[in-house]
C-alpha positions in Angstrom: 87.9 187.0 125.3 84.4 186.9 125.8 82.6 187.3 122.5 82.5 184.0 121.1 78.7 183.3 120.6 76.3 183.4 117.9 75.1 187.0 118.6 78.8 188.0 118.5 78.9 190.6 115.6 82.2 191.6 113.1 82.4 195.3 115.0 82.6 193.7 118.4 85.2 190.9 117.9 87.1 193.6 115.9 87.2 195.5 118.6 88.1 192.7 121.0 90.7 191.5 118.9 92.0 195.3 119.0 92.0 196.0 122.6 94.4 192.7 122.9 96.9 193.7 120.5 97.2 197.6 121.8 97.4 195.8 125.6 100.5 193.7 124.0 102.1 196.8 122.4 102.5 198.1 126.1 103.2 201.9 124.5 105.2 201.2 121.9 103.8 200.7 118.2 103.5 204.3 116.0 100.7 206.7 117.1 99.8 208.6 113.9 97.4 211.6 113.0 95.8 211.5 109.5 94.5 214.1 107.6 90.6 213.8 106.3 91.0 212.3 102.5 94.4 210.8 103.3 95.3 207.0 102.2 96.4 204.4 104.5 96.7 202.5 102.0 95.6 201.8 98.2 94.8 198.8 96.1 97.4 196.6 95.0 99.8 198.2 98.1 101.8 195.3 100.3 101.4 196.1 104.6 103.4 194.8 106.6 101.3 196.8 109.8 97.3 197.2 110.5 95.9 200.4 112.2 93.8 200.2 115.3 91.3 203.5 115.1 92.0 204.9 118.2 89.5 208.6 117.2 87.7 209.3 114.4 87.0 206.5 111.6 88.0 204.9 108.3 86.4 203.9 105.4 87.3 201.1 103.3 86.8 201.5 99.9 86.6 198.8 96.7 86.4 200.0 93.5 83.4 198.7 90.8 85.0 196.9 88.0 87.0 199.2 85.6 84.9 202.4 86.2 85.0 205.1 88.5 82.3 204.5 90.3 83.3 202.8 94.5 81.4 201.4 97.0 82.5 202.2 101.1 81.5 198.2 102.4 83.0 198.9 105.6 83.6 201.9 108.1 85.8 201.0 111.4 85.3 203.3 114.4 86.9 203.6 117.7 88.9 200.7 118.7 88.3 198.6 115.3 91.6 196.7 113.7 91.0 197.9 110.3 92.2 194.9 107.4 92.2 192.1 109.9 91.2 189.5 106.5 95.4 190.3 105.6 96.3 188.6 108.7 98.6 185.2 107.2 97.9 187.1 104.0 100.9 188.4 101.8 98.9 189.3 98.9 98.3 192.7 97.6 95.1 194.3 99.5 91.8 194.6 97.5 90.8 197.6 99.1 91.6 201.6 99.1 92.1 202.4 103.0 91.0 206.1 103.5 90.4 208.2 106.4 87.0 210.3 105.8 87.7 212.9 108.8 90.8 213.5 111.1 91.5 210.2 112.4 94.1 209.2 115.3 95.5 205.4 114.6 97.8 202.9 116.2 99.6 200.5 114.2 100.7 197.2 114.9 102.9 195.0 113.0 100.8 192.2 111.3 103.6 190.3 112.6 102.6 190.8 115.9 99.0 190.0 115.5 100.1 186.9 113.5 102.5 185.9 116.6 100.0 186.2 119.3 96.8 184.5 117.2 99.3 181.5 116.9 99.9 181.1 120.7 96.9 181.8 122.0 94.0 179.0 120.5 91.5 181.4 121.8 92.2 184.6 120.2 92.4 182.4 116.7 88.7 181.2 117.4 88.2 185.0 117.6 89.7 185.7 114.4 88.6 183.2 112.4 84.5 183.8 114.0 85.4 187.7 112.8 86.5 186.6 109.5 83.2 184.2 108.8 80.9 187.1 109.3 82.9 189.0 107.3 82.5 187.0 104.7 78.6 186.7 105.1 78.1 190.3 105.5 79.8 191.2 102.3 78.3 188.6 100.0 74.7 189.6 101.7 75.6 193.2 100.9 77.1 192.3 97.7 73.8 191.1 96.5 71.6 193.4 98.3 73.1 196.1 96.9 73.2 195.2 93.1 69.5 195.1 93.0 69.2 198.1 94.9 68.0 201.2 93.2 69.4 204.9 92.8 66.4 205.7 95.0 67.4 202.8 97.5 70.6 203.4 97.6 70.9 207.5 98.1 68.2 207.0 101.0 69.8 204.1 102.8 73.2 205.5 102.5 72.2 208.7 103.9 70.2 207.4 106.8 73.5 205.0 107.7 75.5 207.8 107.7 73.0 209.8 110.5 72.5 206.9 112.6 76.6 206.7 112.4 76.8 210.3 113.7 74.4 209.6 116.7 73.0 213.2 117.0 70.0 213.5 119.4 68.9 216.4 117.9 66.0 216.9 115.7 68.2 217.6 112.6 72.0 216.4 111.5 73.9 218.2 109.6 76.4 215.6 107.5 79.3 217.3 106.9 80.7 215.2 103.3 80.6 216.2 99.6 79.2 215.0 97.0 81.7 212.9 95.0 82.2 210.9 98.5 78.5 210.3 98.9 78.1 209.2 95.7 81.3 207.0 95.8 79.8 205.6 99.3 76.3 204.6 97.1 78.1 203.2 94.3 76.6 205.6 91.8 77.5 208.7 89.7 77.4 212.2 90.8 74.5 213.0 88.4 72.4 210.6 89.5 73.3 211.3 93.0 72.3 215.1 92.5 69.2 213.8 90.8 68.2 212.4 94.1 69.2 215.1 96.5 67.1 217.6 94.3 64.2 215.5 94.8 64.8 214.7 98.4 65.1 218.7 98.8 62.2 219.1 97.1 60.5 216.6 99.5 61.8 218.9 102.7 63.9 215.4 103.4 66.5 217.2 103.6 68.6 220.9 102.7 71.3 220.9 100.8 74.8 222.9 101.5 78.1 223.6 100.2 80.1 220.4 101.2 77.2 219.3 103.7 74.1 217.6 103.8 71.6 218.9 106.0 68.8 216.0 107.1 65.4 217.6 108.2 63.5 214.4 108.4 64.9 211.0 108.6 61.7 209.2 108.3 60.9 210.5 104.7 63.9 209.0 103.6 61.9 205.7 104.0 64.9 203.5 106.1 
């Protein structure tokens, strides 16, 4: 357990932390293939297990208020324990768990995870280090992201979402629709169309059925 400095950041311990518990499931623990727009789990559910992403990625997703309108704080990727801030926790998760694209998943018993972060005093300093930053990063985002703008948001989001595809070529096509773009900027799908029509008209970008096709990164200003 070697990520325990100051540098050490929430996607790193996560994965630390999920590389022990798979090593301590020693093959057993329920391998499970999920269908893109499928729920883990939704708000107010009780889990009694916590998926390791083993391909693909999910997408946690809180919901604004009363409205419709959601915001996708977090995105684990390969190797991520997804929900880790329910570990000694029994109370009803805050947060829709979906999986954006075919995803592969391990799940382990929170039992488990609970069982081993008790006997081992290092892999608690883990945890608890992972669940600090957590807390940082979403009440830095929190804030950030209520006095960002339509414009902000749409441009930021979309740029996230490249970088998170790691395509070396000179365009990337994002493959997503609009109702989950606009639920990952935390804004309605007019306004969201608003944007993409201006960011079209700007050669930013070309716009498909169901995909998003960026021509220039730079122009969206991130």
């Amino acid at each position: 357990m070697g990520v325990t400095n100051g540098t050490a950041n929430a996607k790193a311990l996560s994965r630390e932390l999920g590389a022990v518990f798979s090593a301590q499931l020693k093959g057993s623990g329920s391998v499970k293939v999920v269908a893109p727009g499928s729920f883990l789990w939704r708000t107010g559910d009780l889990v009694s297990e916590l998926p390791i992403v083993k391909k693909g990625s999910l997408e946690a997703v809180v919901r604004i208020s009363a409205g419709a309108l959601q915001i996708v704080p977090t995105v684990f990727s390969y190797g991520e324990v997804a929900g880790l801030s329910l570990v000694f926790s029994r109370d009803p998760v805050q947060f829709d768990l979906v999986a954006p694209e075919p995803v592969v998943i391990r799940w382990v018993p929170l039992s488990l995870i609970e069982e081993s972060v008790l006997q081992n005093q290092v892999l608690l300093a883990v945890l608890s280090q992972f669940l600090a930053i957590r807390l940082r990063e979403a009440q830095q985002r929190e804030r950030s992201w209520l006095e960002r703008s339509v414009h902000a948001r749409v441009r930021s989001t979309l740029s996230r979402i490249v970088r998170e595809v790691e395509c070396k070529s000179p365009t990337t096509t994002v493959k997503v629709t609009h109702e989950r773009l606009a639920m990952r900027c935390g804004i309605s799908r007019p306004k969201l169309s608003r944007e993409l029509k201006l960011l079209e008209s700007l050669g930013a970008l070309r716009l498909d059925r169901g995909a998003i096709e960026v021509l220039d990164l730079l122009a969206l200003g991130t």
